[in-house]
Kinemage of the C-alpha trace (Angstrom):
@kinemage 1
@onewidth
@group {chain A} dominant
@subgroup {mainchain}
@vectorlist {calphas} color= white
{ca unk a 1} P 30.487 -44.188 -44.691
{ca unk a 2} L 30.068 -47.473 -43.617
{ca unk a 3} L 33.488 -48.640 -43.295
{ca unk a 4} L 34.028 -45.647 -41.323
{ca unk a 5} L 31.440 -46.451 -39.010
{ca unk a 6} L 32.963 -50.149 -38.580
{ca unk a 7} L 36.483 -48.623 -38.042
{ca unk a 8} L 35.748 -46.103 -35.978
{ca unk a 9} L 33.208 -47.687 -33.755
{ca unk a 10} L 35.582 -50.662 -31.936
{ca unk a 11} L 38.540 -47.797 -31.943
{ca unk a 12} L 35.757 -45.624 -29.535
{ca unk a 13} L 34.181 -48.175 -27.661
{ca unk a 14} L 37.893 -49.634 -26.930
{ca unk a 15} L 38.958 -45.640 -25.969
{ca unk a 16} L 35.757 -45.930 -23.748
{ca unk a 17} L 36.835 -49.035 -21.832
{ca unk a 18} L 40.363 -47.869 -21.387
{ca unk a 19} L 39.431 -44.685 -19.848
{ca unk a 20} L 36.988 -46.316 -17.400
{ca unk a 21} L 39.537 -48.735 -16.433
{ca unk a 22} L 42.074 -45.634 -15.628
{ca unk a 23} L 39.288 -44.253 -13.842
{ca unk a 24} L 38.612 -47.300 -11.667
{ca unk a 25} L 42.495 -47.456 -11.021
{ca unk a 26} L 42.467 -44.135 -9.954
{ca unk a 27} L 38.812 -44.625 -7.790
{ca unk a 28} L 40.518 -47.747 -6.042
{ca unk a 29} L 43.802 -46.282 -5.571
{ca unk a 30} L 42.505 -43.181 -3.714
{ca unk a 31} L 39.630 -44.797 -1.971
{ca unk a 32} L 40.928 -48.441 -0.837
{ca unk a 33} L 40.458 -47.875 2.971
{ca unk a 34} L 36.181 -47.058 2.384
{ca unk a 35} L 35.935 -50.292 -0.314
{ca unk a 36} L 37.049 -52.604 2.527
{ca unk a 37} L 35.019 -50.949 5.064
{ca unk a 38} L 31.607 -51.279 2.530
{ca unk a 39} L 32.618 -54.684 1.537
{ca unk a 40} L 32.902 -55.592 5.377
{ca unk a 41} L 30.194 -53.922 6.059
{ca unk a 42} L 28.074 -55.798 3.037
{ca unk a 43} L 29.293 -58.992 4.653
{ca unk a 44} L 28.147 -58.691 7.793
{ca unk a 45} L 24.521 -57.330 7.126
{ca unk a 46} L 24.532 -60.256 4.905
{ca unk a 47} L 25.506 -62.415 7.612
{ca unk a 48} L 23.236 -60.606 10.156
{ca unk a 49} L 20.453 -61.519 7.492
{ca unk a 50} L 20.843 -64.998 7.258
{ca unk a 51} L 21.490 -65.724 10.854
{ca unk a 52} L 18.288 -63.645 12.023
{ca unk a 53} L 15.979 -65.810 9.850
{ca unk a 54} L 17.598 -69.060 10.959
{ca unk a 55} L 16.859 -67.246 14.625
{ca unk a 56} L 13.359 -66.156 13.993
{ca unk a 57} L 12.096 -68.993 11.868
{ca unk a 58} L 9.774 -71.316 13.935
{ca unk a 59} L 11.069 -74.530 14.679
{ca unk a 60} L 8.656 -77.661 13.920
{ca unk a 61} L 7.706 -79.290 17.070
{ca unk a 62} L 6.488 -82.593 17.523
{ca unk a 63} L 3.201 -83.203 19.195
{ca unk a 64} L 2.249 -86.304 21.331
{ca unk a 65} L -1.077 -86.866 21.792
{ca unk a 66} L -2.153 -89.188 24.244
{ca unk a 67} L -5.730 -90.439 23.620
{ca unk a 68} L -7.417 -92.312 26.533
{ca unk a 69} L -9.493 -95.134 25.440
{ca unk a 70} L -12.163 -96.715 27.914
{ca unk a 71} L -12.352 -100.659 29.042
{ca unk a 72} L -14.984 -102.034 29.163
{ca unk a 73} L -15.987 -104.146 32.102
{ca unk a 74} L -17.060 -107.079 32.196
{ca unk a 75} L -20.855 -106.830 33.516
{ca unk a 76} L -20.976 -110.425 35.334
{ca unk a 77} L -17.875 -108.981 36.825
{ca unk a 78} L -18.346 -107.093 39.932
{ca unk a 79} L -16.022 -104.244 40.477
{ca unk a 80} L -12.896 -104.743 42.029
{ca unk a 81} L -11.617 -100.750 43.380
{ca unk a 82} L -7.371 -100.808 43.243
{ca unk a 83} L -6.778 -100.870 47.313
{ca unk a 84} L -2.779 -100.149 46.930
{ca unk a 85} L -4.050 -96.914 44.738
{ca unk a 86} L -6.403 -95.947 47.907
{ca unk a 87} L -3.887 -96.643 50.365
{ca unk a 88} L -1.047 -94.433 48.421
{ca unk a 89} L -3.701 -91.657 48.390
{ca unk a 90} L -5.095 -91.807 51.780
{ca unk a 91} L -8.571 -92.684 50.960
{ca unk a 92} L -10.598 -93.779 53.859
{ca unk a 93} L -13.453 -96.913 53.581
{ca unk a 94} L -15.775 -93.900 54.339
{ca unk a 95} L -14.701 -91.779 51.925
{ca unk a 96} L -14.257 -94.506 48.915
{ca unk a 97} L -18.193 -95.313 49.780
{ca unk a 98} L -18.741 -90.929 49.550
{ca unk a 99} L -16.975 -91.005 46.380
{ca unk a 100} L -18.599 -94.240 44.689
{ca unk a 101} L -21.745 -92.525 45.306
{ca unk a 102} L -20.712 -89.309 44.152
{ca unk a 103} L -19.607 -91.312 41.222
{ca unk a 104} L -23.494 -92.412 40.889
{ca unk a 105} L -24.731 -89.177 40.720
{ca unk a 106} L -26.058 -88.072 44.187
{ca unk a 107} L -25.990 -84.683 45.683
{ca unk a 108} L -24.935 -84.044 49.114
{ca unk a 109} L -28.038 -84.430 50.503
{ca unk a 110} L -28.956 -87.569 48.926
{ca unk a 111} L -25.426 -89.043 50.462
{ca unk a 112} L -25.919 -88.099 53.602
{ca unk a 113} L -29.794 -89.171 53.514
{ca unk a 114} L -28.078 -92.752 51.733
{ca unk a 115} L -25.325 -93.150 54.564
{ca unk a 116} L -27.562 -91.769 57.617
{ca unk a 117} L -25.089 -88.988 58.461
{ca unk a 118} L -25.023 -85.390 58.406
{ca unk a 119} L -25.057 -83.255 55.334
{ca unk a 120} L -21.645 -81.534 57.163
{ca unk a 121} L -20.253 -84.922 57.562
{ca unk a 122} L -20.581 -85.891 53.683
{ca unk a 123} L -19.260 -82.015 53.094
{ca unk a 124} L -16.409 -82.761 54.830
{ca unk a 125} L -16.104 -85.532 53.027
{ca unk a 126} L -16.095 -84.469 49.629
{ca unk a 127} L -13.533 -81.647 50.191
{ca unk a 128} L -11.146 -84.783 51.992
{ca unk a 129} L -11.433 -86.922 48.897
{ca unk a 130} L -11.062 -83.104 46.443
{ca unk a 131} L -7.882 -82.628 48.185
{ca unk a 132} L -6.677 -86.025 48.549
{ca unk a 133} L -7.295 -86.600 44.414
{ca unk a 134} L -6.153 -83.089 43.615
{ca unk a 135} L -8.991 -81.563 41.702
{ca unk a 136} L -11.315 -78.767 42.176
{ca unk a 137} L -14.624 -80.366 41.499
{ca unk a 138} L -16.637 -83.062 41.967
{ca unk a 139} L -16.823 -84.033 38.151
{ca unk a 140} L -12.868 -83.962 38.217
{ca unk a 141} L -12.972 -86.243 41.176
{ca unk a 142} L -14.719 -88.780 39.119
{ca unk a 143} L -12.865 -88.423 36.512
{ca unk a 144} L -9.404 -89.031 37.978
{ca unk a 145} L -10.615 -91.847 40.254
{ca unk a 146} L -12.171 -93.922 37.031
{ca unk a 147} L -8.688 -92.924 35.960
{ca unk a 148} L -7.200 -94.728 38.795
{ca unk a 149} L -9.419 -97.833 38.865
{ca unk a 150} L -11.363 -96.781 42.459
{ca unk a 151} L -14.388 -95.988 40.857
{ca unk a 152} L -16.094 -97.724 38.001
């Protein structure tokens, strides 16, 4: 029984392949046109894979930061304002003297109490030096003129 198991066992499995084979032959034969389209097909979704990750993956971006680091002065030193920096901007004496004692701290009433004018006078003031510096507030006016050098 055994040899006829090991005999007959490779004869059927080798029948098997055969037929399969024929049946392949026969599959591709009749069906060539639809096996290029799939394969095509498999290519290009594989393609269209691939290229929509390299697409959608985020790309690494480099960051600059730009940290400011204060000077400091020299107190023996009195303050020296940047005069070409006031000139480009259009900065009046009047108006440097507003904005140094903005600078300090002062309202609007303790300006125009300091620099015996009107509290419209130092209002109209402020808003000249706002737009001539570009900012929106008073702290941002600071700010950008320490940036500058005409405040300390």
């Amino acid at each position: 029984m055994k040899k006829n198991l090991l005999l007959y066992g490779p004869i059927l499995a080798l029948l098997t392949v055969l037929l399969q084979v024929a049946e392949y032959r026969l599959l591709v034969i009749d069906h060539t046109i639809e096996l290029y389209v799939g394969l095509v097909a498999i290519v290009f979704i594989v393609l269209g894979v691939v290229m929509g990750r390299k697409l959608t993956t985020p790309k690494q971006v480099e960051v600059v930061v730009e940290k400011l680091i204060p000077v400091t002065t020299n107190p023996a030193l009195p303050f020296a304002p940047n005069d070409m920096v006031l000139d480009k901007l259009g900065i009046s004496k009047r108006e440097h003297e507003i904005l140094l004692l903005i600078a300090e701290g002062m309202s609007n009433q303790e300006i125009a109490d300091n620099s015996f004018v009107s509290i419209n006078t130092v209002k109209t003031h402020v808003s000249n030096i706002l737009v001539k510096l570009d900012v929106k507030r008073r702290a941002q006016a600071i700010q950008k003129a320490r940036e500058l050098g005409i405040v300390p």
